[in-house]
C-alpha positions as CSV (number, residue, x, y, z in Angstrom):
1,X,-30.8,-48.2,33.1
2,X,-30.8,-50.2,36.5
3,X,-32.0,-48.5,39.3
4,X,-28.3,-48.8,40.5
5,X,-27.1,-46.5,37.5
6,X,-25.0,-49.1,36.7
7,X,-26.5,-51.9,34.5
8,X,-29.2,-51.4,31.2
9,X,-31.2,-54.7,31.5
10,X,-29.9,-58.0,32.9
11,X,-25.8,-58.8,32.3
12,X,-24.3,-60.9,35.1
13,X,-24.4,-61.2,38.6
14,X,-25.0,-58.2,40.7
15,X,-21.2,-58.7,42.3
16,X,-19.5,-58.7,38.8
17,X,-21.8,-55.4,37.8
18,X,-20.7,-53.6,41.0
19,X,-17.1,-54.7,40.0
20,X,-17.3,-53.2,36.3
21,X,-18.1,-50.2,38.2
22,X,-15.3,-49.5,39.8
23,X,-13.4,-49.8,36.5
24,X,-12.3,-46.6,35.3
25,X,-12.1,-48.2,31.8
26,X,-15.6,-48.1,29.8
27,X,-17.8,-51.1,29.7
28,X,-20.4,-52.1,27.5
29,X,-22.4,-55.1,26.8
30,X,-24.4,-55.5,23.8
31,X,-27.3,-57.8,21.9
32,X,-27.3,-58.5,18.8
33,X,-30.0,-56.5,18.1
34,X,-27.8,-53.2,19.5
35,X,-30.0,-52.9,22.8
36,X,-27.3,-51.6,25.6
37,X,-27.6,-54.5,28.5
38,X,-25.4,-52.9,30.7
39,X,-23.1,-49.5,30.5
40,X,-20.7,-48.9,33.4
41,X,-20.2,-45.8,35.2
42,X,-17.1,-45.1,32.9
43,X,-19.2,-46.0,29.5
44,X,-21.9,-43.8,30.9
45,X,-19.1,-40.9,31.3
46,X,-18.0,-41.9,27.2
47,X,-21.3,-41.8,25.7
48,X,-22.8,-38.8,27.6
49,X,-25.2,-40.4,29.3
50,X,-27.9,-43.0,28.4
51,X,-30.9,-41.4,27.3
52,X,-33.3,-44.4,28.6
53,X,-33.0,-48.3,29.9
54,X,-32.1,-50.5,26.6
55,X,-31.0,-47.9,25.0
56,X,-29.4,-48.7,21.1
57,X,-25.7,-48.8,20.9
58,X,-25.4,-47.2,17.7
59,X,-27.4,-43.7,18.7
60,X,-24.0,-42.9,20.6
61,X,-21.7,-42.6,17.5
62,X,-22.1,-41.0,14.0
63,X,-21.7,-43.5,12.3
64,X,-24.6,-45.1,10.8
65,X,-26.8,-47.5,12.1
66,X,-26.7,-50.0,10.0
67,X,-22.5,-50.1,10.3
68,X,-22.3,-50.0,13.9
69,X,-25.5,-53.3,13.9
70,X,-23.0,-54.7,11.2
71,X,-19.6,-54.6,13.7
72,X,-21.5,-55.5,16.7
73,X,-22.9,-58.8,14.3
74,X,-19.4,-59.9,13.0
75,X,-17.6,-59.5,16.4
76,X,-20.4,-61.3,18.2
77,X,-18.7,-64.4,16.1
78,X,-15.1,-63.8,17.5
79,X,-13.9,-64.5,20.7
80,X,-10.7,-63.0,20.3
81,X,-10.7,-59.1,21.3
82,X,-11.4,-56.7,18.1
83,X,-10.0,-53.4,17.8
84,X,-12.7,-50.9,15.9
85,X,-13.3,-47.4,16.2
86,X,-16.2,-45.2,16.5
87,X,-16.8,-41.2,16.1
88,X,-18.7,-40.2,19.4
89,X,-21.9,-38.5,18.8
90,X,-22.7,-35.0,19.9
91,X,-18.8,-34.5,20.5
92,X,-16.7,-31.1,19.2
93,X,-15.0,-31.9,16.2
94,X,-14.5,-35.5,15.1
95,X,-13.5,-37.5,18.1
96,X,-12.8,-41.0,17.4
97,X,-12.7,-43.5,19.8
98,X,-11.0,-46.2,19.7
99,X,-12.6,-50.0,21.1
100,X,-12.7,-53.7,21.4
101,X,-14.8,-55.9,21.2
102,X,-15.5,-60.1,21.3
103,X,-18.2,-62.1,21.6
104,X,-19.7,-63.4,24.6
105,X,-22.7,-65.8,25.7
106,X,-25.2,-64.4,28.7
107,X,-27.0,-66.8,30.6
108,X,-30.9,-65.5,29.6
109,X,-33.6,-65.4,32.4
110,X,-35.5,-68.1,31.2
111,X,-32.7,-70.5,30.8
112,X,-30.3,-71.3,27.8
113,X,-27.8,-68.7,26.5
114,X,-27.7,-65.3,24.8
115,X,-25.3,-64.1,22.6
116,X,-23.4,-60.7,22.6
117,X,-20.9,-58.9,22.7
118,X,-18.9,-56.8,25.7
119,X,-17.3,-53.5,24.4
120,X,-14.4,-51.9,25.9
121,X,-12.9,-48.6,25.8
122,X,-9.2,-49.6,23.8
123,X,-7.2,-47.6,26.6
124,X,-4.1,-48.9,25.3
125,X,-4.4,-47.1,21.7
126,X,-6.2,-44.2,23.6
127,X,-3.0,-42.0,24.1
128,X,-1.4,-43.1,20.5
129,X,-4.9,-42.8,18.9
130,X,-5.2,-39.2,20.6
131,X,-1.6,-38.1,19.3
132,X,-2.4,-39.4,15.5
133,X,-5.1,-36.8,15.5
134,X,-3.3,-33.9,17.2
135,X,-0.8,-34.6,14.1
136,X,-3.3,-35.2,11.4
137,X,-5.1,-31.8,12.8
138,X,-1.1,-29.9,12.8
139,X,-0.7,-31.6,9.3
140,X,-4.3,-30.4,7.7
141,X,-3.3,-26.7,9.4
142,X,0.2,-27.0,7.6
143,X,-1.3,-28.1,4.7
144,X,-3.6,-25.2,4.6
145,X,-1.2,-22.3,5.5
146,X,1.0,-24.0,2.6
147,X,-1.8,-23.8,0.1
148,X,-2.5,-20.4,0.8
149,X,1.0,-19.2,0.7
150,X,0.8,-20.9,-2.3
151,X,-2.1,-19.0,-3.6
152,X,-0.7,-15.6,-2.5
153,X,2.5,-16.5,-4.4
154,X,0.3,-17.2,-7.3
155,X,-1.5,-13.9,-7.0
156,X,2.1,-11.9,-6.3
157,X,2.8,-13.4,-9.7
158,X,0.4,-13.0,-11.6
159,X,0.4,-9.2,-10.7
160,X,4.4,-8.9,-11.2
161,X,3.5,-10.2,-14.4
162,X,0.6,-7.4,-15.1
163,X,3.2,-4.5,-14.2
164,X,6.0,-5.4,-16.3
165,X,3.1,-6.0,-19.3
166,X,1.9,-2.7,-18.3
167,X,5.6,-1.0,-17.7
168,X,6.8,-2.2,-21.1
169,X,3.8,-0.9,-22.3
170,X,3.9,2.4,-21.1
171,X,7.7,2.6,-21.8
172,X,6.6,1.6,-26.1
173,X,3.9,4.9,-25.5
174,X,6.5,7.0,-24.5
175,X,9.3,6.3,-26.6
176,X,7.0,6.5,-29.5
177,X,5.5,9.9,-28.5
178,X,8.9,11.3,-27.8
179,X,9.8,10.0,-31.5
180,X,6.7,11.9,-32.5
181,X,8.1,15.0,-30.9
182,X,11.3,14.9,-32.6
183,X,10.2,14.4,-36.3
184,X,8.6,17.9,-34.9
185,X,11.2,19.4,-33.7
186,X,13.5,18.5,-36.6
187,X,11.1,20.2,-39.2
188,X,11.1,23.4,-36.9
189,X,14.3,23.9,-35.1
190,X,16.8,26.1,-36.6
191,X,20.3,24.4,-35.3
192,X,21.1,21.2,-34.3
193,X,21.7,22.6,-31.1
194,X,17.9,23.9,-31.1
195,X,17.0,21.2,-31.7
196,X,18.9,18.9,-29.0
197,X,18.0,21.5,-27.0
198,X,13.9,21.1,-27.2
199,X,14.4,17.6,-26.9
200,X,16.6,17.3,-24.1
201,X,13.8,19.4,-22.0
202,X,11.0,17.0,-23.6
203,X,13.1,14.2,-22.3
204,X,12.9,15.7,-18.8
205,X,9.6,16.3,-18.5
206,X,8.9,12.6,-19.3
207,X,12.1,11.4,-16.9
208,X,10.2,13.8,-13.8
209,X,7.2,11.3,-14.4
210,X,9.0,8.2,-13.8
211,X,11.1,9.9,-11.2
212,X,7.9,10.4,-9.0
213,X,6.5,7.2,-9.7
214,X,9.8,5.6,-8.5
215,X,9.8,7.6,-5.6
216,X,6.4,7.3,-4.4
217,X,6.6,3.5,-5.0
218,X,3.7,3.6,-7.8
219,X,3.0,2.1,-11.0
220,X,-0.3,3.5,-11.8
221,X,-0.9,7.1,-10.6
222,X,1.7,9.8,-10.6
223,X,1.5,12.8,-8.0
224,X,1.3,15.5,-10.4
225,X,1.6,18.1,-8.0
226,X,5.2,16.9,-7.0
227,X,6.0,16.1,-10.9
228,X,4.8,20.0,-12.0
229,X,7.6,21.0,-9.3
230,X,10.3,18.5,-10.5
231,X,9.7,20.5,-14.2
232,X,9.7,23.3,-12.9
233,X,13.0,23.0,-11.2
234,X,14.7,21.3,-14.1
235,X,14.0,24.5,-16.7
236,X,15.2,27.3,-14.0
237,X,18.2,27.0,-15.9
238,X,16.4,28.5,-18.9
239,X,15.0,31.6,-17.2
240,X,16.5,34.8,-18.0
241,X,17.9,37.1,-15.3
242,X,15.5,38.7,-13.2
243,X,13.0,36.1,-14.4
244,X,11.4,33.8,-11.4
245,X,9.6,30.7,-11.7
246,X,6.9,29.8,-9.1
247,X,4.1,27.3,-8.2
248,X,1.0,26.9,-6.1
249,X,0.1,23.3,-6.6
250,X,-2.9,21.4,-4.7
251,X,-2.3,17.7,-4.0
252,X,-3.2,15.5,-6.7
253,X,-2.2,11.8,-8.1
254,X,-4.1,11.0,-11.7
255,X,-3.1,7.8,-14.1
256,X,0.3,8.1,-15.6
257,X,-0.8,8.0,-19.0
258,X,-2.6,11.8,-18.3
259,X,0.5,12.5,-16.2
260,X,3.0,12.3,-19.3
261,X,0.8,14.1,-21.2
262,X,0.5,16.8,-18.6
263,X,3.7,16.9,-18.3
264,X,4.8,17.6,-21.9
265,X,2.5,20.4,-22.5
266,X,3.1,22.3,-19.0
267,X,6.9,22.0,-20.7
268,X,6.0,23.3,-24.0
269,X,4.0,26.4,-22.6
270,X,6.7,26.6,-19.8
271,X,9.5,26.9,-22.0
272,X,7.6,29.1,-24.4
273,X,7.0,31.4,-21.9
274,X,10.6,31.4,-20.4
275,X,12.1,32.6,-24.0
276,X,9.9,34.7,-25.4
277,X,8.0,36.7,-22.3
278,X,10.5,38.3,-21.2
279,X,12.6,39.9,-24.2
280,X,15.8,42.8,-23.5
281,X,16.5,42.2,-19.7
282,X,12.8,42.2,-18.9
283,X,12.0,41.1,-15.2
284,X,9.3,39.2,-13.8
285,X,7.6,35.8,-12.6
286,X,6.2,33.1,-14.4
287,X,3.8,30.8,-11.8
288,X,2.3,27.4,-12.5
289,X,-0.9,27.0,-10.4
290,X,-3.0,23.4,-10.1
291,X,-6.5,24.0,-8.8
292,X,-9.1,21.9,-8.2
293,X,-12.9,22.8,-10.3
294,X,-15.8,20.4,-8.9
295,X,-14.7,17.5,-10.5
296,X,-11.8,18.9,-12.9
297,X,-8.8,20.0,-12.9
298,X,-7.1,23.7,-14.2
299,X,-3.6,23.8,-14.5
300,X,-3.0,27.5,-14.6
301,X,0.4,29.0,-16.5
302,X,0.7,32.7,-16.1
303,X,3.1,35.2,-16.8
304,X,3.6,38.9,-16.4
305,X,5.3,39.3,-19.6
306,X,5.0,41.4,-22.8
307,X,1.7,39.4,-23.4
308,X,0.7,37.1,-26.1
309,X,2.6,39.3,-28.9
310,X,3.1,37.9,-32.5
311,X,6.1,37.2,-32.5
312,X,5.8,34.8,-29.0
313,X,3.1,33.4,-30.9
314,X,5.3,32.1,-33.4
315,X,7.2,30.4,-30.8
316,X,4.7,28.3,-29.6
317,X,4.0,25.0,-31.0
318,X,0.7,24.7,-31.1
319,X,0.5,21.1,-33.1
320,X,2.7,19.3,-30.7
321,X,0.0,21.1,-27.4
322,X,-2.7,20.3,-28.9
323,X,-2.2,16.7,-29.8
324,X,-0.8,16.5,-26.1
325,X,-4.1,17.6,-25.2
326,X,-6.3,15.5,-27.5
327,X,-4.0,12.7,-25.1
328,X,-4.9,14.3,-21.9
329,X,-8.7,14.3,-22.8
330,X,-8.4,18.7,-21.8
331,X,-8.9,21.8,-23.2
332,X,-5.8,24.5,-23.6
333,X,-6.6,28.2,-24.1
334,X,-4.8,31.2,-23.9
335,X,-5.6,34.4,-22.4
336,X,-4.3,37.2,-23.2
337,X,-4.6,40.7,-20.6
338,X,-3.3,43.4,-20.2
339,X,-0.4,42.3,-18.3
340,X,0.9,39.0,-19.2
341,X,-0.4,36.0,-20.3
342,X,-2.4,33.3,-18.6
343,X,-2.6,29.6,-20.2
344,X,-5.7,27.2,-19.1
345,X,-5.4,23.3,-19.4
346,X,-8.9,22.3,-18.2
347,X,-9.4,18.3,-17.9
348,X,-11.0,16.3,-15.8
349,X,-8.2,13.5,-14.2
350,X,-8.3,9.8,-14.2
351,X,-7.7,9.5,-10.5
352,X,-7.4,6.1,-8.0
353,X,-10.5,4.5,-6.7
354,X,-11.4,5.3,-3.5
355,X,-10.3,3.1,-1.0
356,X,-12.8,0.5,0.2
């Protein structure tokens, strides 16, 4: 650098230097060899700063080296101005300037000639330049946000697809378990109206799954607490006079596939209970109780009945409860006291992950 701050080694008269100055358009002139003879004040403002006096053209851009000595070469043959651009070194991003260049003869210290070549900032592309890349940067960012919304449409997809595998599924299960239950309920019912009877409450206790899973919005996990009460309010209609049915259920959600099974065999005790407990105008209350047991489950059914009699023993199935319960992965016993009868389905639930 000059010790005017203006010129990097010898380029012209001091007059023409002290003109370039006062250009608010960047100046350079360069050798061959990529030394910097002169930077105006502008050029000085585009490149950052000169690090030293003679200081190589091609440390100011990105590009490499060996590119930048290439342009400079081929220009310094032309003496016609040269658009190019560079990408400015140490600059946020990838800001490319654009130039010009042609090729020029300095008059050398010692006499004769030397060639080179005077670099401009291209203020005339500056602006257009500048908006190209504000519209390739909006385009990339389009192009992005369009690629992920293409992704997440992919995903939503692919997991519509799971659910309706898994719901069709699920639907084969049931409709092959109820199947089951009727090739039961055929070889023990005594009417056809028994029979349509004991399957029509079956049918319920699998509809009061669904029902909760519609209404909560699920497709995995079923709220069993609110699916126990469903049942319960769909066999009032069975309960003899005098005869109440209650519930004391904790909060709990547990994968479907238990839930159905659940539900079927709190149906089959319920129903057992309801017509043969309370025999010749007998009052009383039948409650179904969920309770949590460190990391089971009890579902409690419990009557103040006649008590576990022969007769209301007869009147349970106990094939179709305990394949149920072979299902459910649980344990169903009954207790018989003095007062009543109390059934226990111990498992231990499939439940959601915890969040996170």
């Amino acid at each position: 650098m000059g010790p005017d701050g203006g010129a990097a080694g010898h380029a012209g008269a001091p007059h023409v230097t002290a003109a370039l100055d006062l250009l608010d358009e960047a100046v350079f002139v360069v050798t061959l060899s990529g030394d910097i003879l002169y930077a105006n004040h502008a050029a000085q403002a585009l490149a950052g700063g000169l690090a030293r006096p003679c200081a190589s053209f091609a440390i100011l851009w990105r590009e490499a080296p060996a590119a930048v000595a290439e342009r400079i070469a081929r220009i310094a043959g032309v003496s016609a101005w040269t658009p190019f651009t560079l990408t400015r070194a140490g600059a946020g991003g990838d800001e490319r300037v654009p130039l010009k260049g042609r090729g020029m003869l300095l008059e050398a210290p010692g006499g004769g000639r030397t060639p080179s070549v005077i670099v401009r900032h291209d203020a005339d592309r500056a602006q257009p330049f500048a908006e190209h890349q504000r519209l390739v940067r909006r385009l990339n960012e389009e192009l992005a946000k369009g690629q992920e919304a293409e992704r997440a449409l992919t995903r939503l997809l692919e997991t519509e697809r799971r659910l309706n595998r898994e719901l069709v599924h699920r639907v084969k299960n049931n409709l092959a378990l109820l199947a089951s239950l009727v090739r039961q309920s055929r070889l023990r019912a005594g009417t056809a109206d028994g029979f349509l009877a004991d399957f029509e409450r079956r049918l319920l206790s699998v509809a009061a799954v669904h029902d909760v899973l519609d209404r909560n919005a699920q497709t995995d996990y079923v709220d069993v607490d609110q699916m126990i009460e469903r049942i319960c309010r769909s066999l009032e209609a069975l309960a003899p006079p005098g005869v109440r049915l209650a519930h004391d259920l904790v909060p709990l959600r547990i994968h479907v596939d238990g839930a159905t099974a659940l539900a079927l065999i709190v149906n089959e005790l319920l129903t057992n209970a309801l017509k043969h407990a309370f025999p010749t105008g007998r009052e009383g209350t039948i409650t179904v109780a969920l309770v949590r047991c460190g990391d089971g489950v009890e579902a409690l059914i419990r009557d103040d009945g006649i008590g576990m009699a022969r007769e209301r023993q007869a009147g349970s199935d106990s094939r179709i409860v305990s394949g149920l319960a072979v299902q459910l992965g649980a344990t169903v016993e009954p207790v018989d006291g003095e007062a009543g009868t109390l059934w226990r389905i111990a498992f231990r639930p499939v439940e959601p992950p915890s969040p996170g």
